[in-house]
C-alpha positions in Angstrom: 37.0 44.4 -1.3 36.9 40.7 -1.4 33.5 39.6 -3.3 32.5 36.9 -0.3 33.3 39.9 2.2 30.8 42.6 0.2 28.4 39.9 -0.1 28.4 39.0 3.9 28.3 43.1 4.6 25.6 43.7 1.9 23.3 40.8 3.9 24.5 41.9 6.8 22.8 45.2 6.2 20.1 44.0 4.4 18.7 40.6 6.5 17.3 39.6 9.3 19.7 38.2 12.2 17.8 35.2 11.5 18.5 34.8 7.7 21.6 36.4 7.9 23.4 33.4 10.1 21.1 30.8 8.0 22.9 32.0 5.0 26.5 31.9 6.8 25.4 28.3 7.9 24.5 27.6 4.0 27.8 28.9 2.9 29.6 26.9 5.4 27.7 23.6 5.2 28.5 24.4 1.1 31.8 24.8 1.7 32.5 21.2 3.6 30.4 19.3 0.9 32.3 20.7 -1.9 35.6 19.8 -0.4 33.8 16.5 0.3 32.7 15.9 -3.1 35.6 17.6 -5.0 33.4 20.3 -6.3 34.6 23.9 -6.9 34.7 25.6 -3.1 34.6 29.0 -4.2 31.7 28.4 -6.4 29.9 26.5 -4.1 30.8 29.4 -1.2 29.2 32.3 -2.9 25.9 30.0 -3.8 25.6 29.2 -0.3 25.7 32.8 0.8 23.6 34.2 -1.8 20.7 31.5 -1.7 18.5 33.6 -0.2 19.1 37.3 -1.0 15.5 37.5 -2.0 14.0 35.3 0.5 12.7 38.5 3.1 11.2 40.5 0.4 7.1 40.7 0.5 5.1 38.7 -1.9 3.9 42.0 -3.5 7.4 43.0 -4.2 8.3 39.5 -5.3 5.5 40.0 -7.8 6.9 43.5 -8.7 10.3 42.3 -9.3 9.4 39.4 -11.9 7.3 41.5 -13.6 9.4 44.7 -13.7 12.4 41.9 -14.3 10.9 39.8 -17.0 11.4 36.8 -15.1 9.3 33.8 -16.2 7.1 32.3 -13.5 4.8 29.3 -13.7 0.8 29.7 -12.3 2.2 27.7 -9.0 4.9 30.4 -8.6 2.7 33.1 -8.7 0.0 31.3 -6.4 2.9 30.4 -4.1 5.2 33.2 -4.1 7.7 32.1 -1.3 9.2 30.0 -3.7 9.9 33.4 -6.2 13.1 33.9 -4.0 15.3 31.5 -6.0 14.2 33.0 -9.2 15.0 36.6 -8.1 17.7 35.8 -6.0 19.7 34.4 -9.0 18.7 37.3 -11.0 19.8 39.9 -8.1 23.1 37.6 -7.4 23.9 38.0 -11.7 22.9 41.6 -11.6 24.4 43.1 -8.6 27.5 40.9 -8.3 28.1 39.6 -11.2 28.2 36.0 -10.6 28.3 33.2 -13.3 25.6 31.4 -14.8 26.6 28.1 -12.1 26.1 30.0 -9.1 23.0 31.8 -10.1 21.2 28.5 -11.5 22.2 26.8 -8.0 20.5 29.9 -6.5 17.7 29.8 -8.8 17.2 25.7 -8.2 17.5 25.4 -4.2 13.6 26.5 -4.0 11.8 24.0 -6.2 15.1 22.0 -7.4 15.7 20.9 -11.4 16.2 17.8 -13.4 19.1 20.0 -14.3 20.8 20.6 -11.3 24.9 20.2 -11.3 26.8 19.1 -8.2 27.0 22.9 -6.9 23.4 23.6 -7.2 23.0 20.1 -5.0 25.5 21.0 -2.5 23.3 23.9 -2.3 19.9 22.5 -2.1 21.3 20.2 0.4 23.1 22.6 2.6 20.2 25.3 2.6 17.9 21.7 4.4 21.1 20.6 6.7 23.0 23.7 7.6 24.2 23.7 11.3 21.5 26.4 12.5 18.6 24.6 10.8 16.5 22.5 13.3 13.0 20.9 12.6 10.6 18.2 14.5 9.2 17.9 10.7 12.0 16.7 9.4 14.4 13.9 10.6 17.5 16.6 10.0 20.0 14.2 11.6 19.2 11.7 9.2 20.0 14.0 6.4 23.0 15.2 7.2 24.5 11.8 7.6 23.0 10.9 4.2 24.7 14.0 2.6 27.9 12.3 3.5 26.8 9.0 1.7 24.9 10.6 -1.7 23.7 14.1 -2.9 21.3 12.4 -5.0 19.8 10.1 -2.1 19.4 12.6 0.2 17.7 15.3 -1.9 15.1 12.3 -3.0 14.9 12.0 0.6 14.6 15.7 1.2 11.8 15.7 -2.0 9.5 13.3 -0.6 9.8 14.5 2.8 8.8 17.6 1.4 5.9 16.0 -0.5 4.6 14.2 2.1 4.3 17.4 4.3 2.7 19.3 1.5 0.7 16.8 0.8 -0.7 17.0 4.3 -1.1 20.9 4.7 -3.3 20.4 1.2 -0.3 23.0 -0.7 0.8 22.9 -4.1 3.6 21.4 -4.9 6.0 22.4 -7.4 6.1 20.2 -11.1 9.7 20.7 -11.1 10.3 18.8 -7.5 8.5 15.6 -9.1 10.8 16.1 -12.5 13.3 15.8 -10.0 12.7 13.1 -8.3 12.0 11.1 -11.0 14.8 11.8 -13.1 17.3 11.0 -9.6 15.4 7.7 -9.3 15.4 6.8 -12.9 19.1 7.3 -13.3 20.1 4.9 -9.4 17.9 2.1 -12.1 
């Protein structure tokens, strides 16, 4: 069997409904940004459907799995544990599919982001906020997809302080690695 088509029967099986059509949204919206910005399809496909393997695990057993996995997690990651699905989600994509070191940073990356982030783990990060399925009244989502068209790098500095701002007002943490980010995509439009 195809790897795309045991991935889609594995979340199939293992997702909710909900998360299941987000991640064949991701996958899509991955696959049209890659072609767009000549980036690898295939890579960018699998990234997109795996982003969230993890996401609908508990936060106890999101705990359990870094500790039992030896995963490295910061004090706001452990605080905040929603954000552990990238981390274990990488980790679960390398481990039970075998996927290279690209795919499971971009899967690791699309929860808090990276100064380190490559084209694929942007179209990612981008396509998880602009996917086709995704709606928000938080977010101005048609703004972003346009942008997506014009720059990866302008619309996740969008996506960033949009993000910021709404954390910002619900008192939350916020994530070091989002402000690296940031900075380093500003620094480098100087």
């Amino acid at each position: 069997m195809e790897l795309i088509e045991k991935i889609k029967k594995d979340l199939k099986e293992n997702l909710s409904e909900k998360r299941y059509t987000h991640s064949i949204g991701v996958m899509n919206m991955a696959v049209e940004l890659a072609q767009y910005y000549n980036a690898d399809v295939e890579t960018a496909k699998i990234a997109g459907l795996l982003h969230d393997i993890a996401k609908e695990m508990t936060p106890d057993e999101k705990i359990k799995y870094v500790e039992e996995n030896n995963i490295l997690i910061d004090e706001v990651e452990r605080i905040n544990t929603p954000i552990l699905h990238g981390k274990i989600g990488a980790d679960i994509a390398k481990r039970k599919y075998g996927v290279k070191e690209q795919i499971q940073k971009a899967i690791e990356y699309h929860t808090t982001t990276s100064p380190d982030m490559d084209i694929i783990a942007k179209i990612v990060y981008v396509s998880d906020k602009i996917e086709i399925n995704r709606k928000s009244e938080d977010y101005d989502i048609e703004y972003e997809r346009n942008l997506a068209k014009k720059s990866l790098d302008k619309t996740i500095i969008y996506i960033i302080d949009s993000n910021i701002k709404s954390l910002v007002n619900k008192g939350k943490l916020i994530h070091p690695k989002s402000i690296e980010t940031r900075n380093k995509l500003i620094i480098e439009k100087i």
